[in-house]
Z-matrix of the N, CA and C atoms (Angstrom, degrees):
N
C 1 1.463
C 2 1.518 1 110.05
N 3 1.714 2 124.90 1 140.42
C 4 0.859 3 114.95 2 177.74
C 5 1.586 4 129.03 3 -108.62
N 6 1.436 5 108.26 4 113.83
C 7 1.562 6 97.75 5 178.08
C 8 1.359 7 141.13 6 -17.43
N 9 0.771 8 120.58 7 -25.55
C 10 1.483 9 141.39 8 -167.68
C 11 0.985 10 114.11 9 -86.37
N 12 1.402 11 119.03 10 -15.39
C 13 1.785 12 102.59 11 -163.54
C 14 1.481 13 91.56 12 -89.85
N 15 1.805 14 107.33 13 161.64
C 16 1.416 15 98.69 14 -177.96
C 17 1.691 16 124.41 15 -72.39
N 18 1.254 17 96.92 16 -157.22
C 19 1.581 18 83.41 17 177.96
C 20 1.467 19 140.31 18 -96.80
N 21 1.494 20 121.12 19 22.45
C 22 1.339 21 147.03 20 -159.60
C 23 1.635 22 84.14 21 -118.10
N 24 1.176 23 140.37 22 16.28
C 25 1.740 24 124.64 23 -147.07
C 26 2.341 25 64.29 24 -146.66
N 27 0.908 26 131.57 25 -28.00
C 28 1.578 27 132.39 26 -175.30
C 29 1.229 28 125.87 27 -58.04
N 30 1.078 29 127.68 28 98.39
C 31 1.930 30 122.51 29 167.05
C 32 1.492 31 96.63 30 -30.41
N 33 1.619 32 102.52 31 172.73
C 34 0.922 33 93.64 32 168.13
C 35 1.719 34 112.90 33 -110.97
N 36 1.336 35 89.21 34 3.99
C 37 2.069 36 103.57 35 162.08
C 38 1.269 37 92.26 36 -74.86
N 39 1.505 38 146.99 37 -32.77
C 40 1.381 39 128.02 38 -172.46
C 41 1.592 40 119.87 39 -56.54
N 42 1.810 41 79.02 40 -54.77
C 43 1.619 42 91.48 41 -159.85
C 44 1.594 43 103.81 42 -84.80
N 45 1.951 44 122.02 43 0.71
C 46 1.168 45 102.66 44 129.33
C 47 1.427 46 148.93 45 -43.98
N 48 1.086 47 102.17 46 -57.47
C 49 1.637 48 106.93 47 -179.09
C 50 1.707 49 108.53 48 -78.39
N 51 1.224 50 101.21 49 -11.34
C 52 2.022 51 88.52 50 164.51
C 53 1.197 52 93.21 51 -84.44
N 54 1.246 53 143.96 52 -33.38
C 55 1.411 54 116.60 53 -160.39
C 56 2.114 55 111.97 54 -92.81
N 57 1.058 56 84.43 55 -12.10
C 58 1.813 57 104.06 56 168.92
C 59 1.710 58 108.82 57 -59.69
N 60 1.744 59 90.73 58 -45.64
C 61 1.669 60 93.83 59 -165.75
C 62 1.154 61 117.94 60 -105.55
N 63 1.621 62 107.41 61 9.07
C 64 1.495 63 111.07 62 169.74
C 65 1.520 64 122.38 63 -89.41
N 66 1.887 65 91.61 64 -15.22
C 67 1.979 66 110.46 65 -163.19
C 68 2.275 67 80.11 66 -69.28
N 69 1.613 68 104.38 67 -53.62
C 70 1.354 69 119.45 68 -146.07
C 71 1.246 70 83.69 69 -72.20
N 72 1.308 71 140.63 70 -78.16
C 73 1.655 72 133.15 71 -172.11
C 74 1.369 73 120.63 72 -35.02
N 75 1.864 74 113.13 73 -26.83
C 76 1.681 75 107.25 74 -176.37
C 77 2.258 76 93.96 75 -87.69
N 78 1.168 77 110.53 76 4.71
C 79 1.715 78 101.56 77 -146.43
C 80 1.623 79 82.99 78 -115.21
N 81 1.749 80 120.22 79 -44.66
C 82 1.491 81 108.26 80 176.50
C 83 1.484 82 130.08 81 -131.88
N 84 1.467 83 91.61 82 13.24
C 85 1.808 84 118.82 83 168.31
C 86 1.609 85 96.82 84 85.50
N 87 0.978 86 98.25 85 153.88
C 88 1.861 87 118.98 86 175.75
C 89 1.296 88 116.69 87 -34.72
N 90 1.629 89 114.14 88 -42.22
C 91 1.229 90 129.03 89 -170.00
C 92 1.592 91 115.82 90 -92.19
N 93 1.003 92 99.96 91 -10.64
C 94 1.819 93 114.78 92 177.02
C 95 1.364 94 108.15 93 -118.87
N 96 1.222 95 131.24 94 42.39
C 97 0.964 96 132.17 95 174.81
C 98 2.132 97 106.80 96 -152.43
N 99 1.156 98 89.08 97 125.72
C 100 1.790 99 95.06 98 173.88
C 101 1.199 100 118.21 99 -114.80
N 102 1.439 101 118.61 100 162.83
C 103 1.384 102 135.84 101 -165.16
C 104 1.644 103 109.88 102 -66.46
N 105 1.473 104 111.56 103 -29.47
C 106 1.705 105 117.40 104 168.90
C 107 1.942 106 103.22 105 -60.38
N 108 1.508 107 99.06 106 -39.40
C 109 1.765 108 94.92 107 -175.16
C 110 1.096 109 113.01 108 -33.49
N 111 1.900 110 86.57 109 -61.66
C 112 1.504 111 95.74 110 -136.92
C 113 1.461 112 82.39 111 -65.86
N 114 1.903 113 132.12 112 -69.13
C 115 1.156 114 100.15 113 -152.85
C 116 1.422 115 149.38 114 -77.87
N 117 1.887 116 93.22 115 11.60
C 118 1.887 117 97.70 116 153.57
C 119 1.435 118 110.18 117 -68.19
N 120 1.094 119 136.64 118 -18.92
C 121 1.256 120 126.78 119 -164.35
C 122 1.732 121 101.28 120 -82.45
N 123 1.414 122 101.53 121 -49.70
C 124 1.709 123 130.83 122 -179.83
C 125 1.859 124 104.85 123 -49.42
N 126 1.581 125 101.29 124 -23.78
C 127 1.672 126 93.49 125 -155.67
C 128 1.289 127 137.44 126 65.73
N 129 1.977 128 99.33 127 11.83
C 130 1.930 129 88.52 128 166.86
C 131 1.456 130 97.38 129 -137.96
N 132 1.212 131 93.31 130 -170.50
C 133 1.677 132 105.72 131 -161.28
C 134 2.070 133 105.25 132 -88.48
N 135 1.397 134 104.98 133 151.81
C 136 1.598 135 125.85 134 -165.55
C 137 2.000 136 79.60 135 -29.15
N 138 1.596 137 98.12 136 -72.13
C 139 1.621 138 101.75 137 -157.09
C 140 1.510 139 120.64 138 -19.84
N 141 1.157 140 108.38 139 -51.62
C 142 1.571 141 122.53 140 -149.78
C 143 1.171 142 93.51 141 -79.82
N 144 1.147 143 144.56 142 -8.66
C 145 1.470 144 144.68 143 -162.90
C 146 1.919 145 95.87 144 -105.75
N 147 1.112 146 90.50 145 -41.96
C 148 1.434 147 112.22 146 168.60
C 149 1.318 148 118.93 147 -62.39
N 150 1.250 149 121.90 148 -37.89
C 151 1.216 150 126.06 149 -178.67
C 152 1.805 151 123.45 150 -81.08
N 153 1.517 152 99.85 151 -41.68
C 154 1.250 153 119.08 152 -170.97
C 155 1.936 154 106.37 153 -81.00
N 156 1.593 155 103.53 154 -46.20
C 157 1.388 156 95.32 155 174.85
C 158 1.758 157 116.66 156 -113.41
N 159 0.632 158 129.22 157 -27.87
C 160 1.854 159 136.64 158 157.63
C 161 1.622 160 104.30 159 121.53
N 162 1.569 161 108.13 160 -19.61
C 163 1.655 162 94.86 161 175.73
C 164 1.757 163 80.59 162 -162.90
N 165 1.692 164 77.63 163 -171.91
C 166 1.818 165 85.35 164 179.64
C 167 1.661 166 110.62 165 -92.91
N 168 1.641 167 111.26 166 1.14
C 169 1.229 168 108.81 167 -167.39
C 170 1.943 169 105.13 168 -85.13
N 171 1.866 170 104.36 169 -44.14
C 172 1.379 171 104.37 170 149.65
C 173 1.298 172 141.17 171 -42.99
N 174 1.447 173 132.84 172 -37.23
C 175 1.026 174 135.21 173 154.64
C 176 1.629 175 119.16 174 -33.78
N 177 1.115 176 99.02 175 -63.50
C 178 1.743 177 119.32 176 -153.46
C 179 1.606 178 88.51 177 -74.10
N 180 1.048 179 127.73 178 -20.41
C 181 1.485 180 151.28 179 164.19
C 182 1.718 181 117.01 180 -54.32
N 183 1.557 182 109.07 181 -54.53
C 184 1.538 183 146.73 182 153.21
C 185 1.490 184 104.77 183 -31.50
N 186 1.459 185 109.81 184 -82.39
C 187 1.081 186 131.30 185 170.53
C 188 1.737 187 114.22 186 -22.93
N 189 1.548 188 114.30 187 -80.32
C 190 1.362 189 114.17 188 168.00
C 191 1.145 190 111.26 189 -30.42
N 192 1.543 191 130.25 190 -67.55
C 193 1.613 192 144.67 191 -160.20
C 194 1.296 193 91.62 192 -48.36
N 195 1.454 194 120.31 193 -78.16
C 196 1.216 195 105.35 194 170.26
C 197 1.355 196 147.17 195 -25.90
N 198 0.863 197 126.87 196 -41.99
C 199 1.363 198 122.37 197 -165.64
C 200 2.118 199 93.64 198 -102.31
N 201 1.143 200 105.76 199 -39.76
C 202 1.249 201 99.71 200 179.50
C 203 1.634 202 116.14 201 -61.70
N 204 0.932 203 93.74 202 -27.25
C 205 2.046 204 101.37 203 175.34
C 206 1.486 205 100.98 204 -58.34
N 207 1.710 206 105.63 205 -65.47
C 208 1.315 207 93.96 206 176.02
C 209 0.995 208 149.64 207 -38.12
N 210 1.704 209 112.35 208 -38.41
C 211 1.776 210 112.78 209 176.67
C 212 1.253 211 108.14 210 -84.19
N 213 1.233 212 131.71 211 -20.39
C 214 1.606 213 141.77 212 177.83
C 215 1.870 214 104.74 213 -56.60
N 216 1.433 215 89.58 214 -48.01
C 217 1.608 216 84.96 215 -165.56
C 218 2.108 217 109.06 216 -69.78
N 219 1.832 218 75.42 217 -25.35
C 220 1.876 219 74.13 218 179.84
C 221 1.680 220 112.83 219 -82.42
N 222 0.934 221 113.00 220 -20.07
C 223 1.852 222 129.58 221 171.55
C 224 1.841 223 103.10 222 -52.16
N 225 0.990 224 89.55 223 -66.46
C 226 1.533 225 121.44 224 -177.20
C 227 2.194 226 105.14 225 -46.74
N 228 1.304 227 96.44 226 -70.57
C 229 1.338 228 110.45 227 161.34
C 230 1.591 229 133.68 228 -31.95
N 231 1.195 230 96.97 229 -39.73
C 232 1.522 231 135.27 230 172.83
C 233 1.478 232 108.21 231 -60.80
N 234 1.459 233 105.86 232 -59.47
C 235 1.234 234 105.29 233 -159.99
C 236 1.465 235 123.75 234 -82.77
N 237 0.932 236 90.29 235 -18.29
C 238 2.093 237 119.85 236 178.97
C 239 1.708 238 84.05 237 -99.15
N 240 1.180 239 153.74 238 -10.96
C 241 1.492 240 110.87 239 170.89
C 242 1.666 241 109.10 240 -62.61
N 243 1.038 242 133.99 241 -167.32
C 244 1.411 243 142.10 242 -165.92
C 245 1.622 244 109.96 243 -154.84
N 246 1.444 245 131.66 244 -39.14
C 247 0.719 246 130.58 245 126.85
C 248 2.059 247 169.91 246 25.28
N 249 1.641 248 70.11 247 -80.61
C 250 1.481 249 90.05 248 167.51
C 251 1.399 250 137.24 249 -101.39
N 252 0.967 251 143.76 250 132.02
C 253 1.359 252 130.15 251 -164.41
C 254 1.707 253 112.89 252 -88.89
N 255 1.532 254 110.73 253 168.03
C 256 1.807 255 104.21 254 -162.78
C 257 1.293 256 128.54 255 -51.69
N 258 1.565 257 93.25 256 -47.41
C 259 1.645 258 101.38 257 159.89
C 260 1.355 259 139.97 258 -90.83
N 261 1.179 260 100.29 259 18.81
C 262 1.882 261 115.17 260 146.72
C 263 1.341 262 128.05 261 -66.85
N 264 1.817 263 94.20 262 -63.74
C 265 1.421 264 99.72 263 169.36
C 266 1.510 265 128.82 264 -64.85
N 267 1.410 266 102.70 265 -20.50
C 268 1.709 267 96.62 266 171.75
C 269 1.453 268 108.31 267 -68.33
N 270 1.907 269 122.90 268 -44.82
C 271 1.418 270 113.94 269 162.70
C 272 1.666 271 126.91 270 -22.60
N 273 1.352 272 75.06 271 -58.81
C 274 2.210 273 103.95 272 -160.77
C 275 1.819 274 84.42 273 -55.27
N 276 1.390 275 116.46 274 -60.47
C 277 1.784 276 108.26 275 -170.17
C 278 1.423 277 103.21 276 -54.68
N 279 1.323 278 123.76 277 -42.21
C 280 1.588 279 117.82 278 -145.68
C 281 1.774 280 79.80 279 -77.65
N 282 0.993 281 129.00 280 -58.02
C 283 1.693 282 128.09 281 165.11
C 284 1.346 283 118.12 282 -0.93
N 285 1.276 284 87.62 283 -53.24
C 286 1.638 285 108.95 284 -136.96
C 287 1.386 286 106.82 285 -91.81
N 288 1.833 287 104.90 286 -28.75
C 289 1.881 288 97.63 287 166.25
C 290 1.647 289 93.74 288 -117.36
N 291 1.141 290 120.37 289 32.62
C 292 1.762 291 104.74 290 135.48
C 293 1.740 292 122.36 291 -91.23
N 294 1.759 293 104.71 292 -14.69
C 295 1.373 294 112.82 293 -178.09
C 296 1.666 295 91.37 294 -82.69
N 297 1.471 296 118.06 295 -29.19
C 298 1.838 297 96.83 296 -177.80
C 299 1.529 298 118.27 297 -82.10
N 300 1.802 299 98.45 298 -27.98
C 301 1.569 300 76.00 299 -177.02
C 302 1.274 301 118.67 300 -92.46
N 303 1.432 302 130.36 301 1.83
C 304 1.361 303 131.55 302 173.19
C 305 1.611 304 106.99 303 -75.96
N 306 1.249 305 127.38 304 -27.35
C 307 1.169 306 140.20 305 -174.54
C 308 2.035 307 103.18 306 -90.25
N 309 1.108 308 92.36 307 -8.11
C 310 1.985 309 83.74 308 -164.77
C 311 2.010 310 94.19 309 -148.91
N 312 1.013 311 90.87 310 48.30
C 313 1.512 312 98.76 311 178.75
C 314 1.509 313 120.50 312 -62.95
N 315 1.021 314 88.97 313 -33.56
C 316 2.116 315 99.96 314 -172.80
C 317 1.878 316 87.67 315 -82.20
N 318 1.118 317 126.57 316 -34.91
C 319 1.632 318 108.10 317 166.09
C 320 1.330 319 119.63 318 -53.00
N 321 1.240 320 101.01 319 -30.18
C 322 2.383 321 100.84 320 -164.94
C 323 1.891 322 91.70 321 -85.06
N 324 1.511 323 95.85 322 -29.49
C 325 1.482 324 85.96 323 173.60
C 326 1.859 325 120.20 324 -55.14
N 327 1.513 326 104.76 325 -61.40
C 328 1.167 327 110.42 326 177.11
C 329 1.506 328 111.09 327 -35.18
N 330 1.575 329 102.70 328 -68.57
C 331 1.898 330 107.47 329 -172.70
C 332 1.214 331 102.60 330 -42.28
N 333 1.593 332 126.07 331 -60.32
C 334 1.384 333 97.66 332 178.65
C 335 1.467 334 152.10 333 -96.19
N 336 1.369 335 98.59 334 22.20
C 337 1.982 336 120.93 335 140.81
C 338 1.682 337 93.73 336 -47.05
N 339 1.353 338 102.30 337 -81.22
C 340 1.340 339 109.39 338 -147.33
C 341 1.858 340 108.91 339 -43.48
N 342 1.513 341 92.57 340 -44.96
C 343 1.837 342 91.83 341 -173.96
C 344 1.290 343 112.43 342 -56.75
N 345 1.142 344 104.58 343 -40.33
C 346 2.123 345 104.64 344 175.94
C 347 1.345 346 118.68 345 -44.18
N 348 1.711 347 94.20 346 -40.72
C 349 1.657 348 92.88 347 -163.36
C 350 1.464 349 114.43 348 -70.03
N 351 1.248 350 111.14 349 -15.73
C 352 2.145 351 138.94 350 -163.54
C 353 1.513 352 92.21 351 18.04
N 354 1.791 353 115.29 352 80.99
C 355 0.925 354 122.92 353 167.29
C 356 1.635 355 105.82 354 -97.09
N 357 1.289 356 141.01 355 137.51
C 358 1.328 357 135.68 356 128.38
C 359 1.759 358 131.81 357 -32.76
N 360 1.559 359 101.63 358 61.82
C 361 1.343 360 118.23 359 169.76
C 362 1.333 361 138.97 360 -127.20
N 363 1.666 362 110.71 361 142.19
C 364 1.529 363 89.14 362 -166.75
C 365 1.301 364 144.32 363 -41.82
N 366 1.819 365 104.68 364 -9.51
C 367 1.349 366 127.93 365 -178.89
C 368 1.480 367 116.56 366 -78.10
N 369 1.794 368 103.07 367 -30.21
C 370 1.439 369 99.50 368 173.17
C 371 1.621 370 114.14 369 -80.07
N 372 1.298 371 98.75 370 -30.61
C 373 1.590 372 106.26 371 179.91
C 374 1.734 373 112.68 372 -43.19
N 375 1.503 374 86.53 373 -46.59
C 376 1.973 375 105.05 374 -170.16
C 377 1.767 376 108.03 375 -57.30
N 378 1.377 377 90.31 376 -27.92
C 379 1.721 378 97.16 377 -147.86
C 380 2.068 379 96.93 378 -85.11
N 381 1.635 380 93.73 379 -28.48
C 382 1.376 381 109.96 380 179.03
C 383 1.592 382 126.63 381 -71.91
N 384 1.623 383 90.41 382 -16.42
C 385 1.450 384 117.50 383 175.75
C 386 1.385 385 119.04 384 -72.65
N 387 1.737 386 98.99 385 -58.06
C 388 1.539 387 111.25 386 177.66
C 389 1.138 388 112.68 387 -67.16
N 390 1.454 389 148.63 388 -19.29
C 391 1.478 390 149.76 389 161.52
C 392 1.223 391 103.34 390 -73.69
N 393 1.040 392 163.51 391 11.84
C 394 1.426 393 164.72 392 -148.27
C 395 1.508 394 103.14 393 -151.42
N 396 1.079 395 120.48 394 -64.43
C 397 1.215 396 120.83 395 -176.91
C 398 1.352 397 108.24 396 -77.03
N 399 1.131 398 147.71 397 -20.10
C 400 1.189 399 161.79 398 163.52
C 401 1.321 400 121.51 399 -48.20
N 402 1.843 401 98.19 400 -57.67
C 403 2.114 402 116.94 401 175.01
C 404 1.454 403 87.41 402 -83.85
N 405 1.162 404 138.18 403 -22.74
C 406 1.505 405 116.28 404 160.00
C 407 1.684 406 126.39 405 -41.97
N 408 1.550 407 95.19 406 -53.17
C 409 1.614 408 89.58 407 174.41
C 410 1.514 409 119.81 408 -87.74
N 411 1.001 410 112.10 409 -19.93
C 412 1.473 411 107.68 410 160.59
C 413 1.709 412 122.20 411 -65.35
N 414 0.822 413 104.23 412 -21.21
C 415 1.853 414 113.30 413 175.63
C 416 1.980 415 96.21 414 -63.92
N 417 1.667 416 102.90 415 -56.10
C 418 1.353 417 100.37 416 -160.07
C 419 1.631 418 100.61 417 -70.33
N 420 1.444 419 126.41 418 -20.83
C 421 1.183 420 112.45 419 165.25
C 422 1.320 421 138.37 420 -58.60
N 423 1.914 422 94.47 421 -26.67
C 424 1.019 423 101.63 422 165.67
C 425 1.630 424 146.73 423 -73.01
N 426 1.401 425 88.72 424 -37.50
C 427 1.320 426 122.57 425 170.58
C 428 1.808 427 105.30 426 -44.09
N 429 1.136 428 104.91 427 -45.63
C 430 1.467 429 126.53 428 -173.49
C 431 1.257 430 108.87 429 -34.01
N 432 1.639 431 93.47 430 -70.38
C 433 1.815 432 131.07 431 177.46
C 434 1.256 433 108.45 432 -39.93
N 435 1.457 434 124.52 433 -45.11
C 436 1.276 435 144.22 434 -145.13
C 437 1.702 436 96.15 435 -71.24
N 438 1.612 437 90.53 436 -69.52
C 439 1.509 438 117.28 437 176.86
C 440 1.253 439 125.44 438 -33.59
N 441 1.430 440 113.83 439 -43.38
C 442 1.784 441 136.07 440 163.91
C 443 1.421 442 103.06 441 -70.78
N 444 1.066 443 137.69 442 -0.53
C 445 1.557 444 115.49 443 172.92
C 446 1.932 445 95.23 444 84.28
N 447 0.804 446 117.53 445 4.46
C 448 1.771 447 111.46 446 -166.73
C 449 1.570 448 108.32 447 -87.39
N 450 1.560 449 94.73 448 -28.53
C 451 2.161 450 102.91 449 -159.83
C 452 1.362 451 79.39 450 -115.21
N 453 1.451 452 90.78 451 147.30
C 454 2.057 453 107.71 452 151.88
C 455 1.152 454 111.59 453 -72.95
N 456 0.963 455 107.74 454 157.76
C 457 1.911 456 114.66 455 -168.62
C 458 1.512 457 119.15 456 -94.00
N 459 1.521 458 127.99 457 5.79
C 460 0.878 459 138.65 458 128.49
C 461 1.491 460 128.17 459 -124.08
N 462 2.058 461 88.00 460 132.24
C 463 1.606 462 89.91 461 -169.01
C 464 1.727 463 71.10 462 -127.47
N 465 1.256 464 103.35 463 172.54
C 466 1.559 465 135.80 464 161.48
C 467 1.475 466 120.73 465 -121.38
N 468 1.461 467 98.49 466 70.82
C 469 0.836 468 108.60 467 164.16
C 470 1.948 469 141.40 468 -45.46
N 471 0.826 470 135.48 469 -43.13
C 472 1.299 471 134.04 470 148.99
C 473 1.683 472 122.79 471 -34.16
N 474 1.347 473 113.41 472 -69.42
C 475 1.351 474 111.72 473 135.88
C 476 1.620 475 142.96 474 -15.09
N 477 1.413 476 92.81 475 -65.87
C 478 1.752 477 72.68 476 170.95
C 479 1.209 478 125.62 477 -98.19
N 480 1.557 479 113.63 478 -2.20
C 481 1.782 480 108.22 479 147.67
C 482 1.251 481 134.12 480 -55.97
N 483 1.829 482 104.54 481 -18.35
C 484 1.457 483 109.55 482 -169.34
C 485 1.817 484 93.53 483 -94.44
N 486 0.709 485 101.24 484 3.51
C 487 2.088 486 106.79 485 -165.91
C 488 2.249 487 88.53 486 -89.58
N 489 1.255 488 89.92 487 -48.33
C 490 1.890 489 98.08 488 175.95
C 491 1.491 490 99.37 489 -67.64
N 492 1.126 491 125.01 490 -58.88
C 493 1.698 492 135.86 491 -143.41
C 494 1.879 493 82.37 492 -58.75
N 495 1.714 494 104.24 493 -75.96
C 496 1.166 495 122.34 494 -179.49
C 497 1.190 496 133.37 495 -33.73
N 498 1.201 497 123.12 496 -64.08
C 499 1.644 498 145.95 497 159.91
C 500 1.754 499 109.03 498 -26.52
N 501 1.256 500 116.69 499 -71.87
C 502 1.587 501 141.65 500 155.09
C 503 1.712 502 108.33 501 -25.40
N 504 1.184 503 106.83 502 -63.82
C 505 1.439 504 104.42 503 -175.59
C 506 1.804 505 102.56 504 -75.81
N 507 1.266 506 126.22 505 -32.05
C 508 1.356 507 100.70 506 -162.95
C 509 1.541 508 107.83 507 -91.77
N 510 1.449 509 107.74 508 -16.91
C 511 1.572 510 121.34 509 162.09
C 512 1.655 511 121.13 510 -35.26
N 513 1.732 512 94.14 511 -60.34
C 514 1.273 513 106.38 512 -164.73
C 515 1.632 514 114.24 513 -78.22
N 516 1.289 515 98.40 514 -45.78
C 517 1.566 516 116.86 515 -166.56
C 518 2.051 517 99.71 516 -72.89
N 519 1.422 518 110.75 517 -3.26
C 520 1.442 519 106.45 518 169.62
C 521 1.299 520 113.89 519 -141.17
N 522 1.251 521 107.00 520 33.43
C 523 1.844 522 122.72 521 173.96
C 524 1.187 523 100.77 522 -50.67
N 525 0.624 524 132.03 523 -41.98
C 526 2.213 525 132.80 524 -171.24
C 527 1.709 526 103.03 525 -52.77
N 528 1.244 527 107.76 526 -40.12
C 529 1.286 528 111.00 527 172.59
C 530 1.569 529 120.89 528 -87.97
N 531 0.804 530 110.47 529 -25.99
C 532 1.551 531 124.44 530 170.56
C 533 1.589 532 99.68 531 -51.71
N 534 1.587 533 93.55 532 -62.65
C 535 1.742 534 109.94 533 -164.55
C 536 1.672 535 102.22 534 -45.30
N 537 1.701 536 97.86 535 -62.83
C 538 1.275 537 93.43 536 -175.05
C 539 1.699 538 135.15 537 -73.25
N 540 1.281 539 96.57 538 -26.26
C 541 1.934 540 91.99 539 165.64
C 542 1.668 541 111.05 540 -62.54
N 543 1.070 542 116.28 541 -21.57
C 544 1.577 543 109.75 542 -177.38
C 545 1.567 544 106.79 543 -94.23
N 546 0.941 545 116.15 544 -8.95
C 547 1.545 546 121.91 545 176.48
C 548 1.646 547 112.55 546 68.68
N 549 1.508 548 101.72 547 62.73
C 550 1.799 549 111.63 548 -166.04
C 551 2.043 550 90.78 549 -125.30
N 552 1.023 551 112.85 550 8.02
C 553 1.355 552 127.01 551 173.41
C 554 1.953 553 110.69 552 -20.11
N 555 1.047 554 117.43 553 -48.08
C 556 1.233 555 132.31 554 169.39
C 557 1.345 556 118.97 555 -102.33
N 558 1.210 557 113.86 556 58.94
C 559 1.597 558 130.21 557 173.28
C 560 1.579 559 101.70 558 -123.96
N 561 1.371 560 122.57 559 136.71
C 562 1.361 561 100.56 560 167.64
C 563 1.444 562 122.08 561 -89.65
N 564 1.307 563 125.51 562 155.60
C 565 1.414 564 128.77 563 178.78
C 566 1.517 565 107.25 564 -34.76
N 567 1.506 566 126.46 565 -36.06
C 568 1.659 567 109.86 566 -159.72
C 569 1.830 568 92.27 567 -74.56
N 570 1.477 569 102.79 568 -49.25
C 571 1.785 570 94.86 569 179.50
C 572 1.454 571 121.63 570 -92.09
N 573 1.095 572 115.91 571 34.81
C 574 1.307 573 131.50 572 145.04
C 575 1.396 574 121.45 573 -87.46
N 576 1.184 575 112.84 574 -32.49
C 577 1.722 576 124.98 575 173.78
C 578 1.400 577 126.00 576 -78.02
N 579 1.691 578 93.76 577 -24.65
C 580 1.713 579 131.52 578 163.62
C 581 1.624 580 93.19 579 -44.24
N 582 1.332 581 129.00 580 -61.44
C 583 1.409 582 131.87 581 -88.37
C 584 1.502 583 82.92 582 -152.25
N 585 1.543 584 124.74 583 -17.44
C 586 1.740 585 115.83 584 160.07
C 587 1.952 586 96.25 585 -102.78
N 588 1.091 587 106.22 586 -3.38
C 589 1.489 588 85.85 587 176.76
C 590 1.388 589 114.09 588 -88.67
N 591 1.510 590 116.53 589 -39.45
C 592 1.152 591 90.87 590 154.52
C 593 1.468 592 161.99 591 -76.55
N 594 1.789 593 92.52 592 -12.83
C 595 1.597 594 105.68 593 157.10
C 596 1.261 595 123.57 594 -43.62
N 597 1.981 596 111.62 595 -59.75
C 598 0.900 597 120.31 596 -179.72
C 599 1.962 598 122.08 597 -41.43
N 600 1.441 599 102.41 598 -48.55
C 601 1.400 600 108.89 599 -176.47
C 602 1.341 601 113.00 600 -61.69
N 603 1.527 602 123.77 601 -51.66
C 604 1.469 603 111.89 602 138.86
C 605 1.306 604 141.45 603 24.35
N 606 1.421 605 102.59 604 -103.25
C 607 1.429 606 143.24 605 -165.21
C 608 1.599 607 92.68 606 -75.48
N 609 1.409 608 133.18 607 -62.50
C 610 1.330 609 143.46 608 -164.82
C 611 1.612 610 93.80 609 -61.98
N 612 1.381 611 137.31 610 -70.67
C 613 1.360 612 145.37 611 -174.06
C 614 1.869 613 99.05 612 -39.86
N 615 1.242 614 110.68 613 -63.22
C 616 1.279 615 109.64 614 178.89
C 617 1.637 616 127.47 615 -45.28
N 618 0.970 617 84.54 616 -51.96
C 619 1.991 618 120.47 617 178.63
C 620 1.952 619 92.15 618 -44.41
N 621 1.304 620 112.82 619 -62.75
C 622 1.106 621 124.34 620 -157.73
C 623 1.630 622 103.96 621 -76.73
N 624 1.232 623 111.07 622 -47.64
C 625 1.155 624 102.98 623 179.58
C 626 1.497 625 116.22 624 -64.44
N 627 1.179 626 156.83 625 -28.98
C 628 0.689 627 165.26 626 89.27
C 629 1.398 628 124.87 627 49.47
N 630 1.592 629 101.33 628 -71.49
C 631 1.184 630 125.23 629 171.63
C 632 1.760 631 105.82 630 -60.85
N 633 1.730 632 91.34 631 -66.90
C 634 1.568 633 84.22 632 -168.99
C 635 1.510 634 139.20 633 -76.68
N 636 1.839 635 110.36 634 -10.74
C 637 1.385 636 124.17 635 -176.35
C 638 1.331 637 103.24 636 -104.66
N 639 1.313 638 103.71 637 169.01
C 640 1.508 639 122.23 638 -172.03
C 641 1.489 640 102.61 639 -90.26
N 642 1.707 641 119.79 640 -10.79
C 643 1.284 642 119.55 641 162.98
C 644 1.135 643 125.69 642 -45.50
N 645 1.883 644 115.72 643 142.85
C 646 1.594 645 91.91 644 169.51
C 647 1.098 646 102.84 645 -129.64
């Protein structure tokens, strides 16, 4: 079977055991984690894990494909609506990967194991891919904007993905402090997460516009 294919091409024994080995890879890193884990965790036996992806390094490989298909196809979606206007769709994206990473958290964990480690691996290669090809289609959205008189004609793009990417992770990964300088102490974590996502969308929509319109 080949990693690569997207994720509509997945058993749903596949995208069991990716999602088995994505909980264990975000909980004890790639390297602390073995192929018996994942598939006690998965509920099937060493083989089949064996069979379907060829090692644990393909998998974790899987994993990326996955999730990178996903925002591609919604990037993509985006750009072919007709519809919407420039700074909608920048809304609709900034939306659209606060709905993935709140939903796929133990993935942003993994990615950022992996970036720390700045190993030369095919995994970083993959991961360098899907950010690339990704601000690719966001450029042409931008470009779009541009064309309409809507965007300034220089944006930095890389940059202000990393202003979303960034923002998101240091939000979440230090909510405890968040919680407590705002005095939300008795909130529980699930609606606390409620309650930075929508800040975040907020703050990020503003942020962006900002950047990209001649509004002030």
């Amino acid at each position: 079977m080949d990693p690569q294919l997207p994720i509509m091409e997945y058993s749903e024994k596949q995208l069991q055991i990716i999602d088995a080995a994505q909980r264990l890879f975000a909980e004890g890193g790639f390297e602390g984690t073995s192929v018996r884990d994942i598939a006690k965790e998965a509920d099937v036996n060493v083989a089949m894990i064996s069979y379907y992806f060829g090692s644990k390094e393909k998998l974790l490989e899987a994993i990326v494909e996955r999730y990178s298909s996903e925002i591609r196809t919604r990037l993509e979606n985006l750009l072919l609506n007709t519809d919407m206007g420039p700074l909608a769709k920048i809304e609709c994206l900034i939306d659209a990967y606060l709905d993935k990473y709140f939903i796929q958290q133990d993935f942003h964990k993994i990615v950022a194991r992996e970036q720390m480690m700045q190993k030369n691996t095919v995994l970083a290669h993959q991961l360098h891919e899907m950010k690339k090809k990704n601000q690719e289609l966001v450029k042409k959205i931008i470009a779009d904007g541009q064309k309409q008189g809507v965007f300034k004609r220089s944006i930095d793009i890389p940059l202000m993905m990393a202003t979303m990417v960034g923002t998101t992770n240091q939000l979440v990964t230090t909510r405890h402090f968040y919680k407590d300088i705002n005095h939300l102490q008795d909130i529980p974590d699930l609606d606390l997460l409620k309650h930075l996502k929508k800040k975040l969308s907020i703050h990020l929509k503003s942020i962006f516009k900002a950047i990209l319109t001649y509004e002030n």
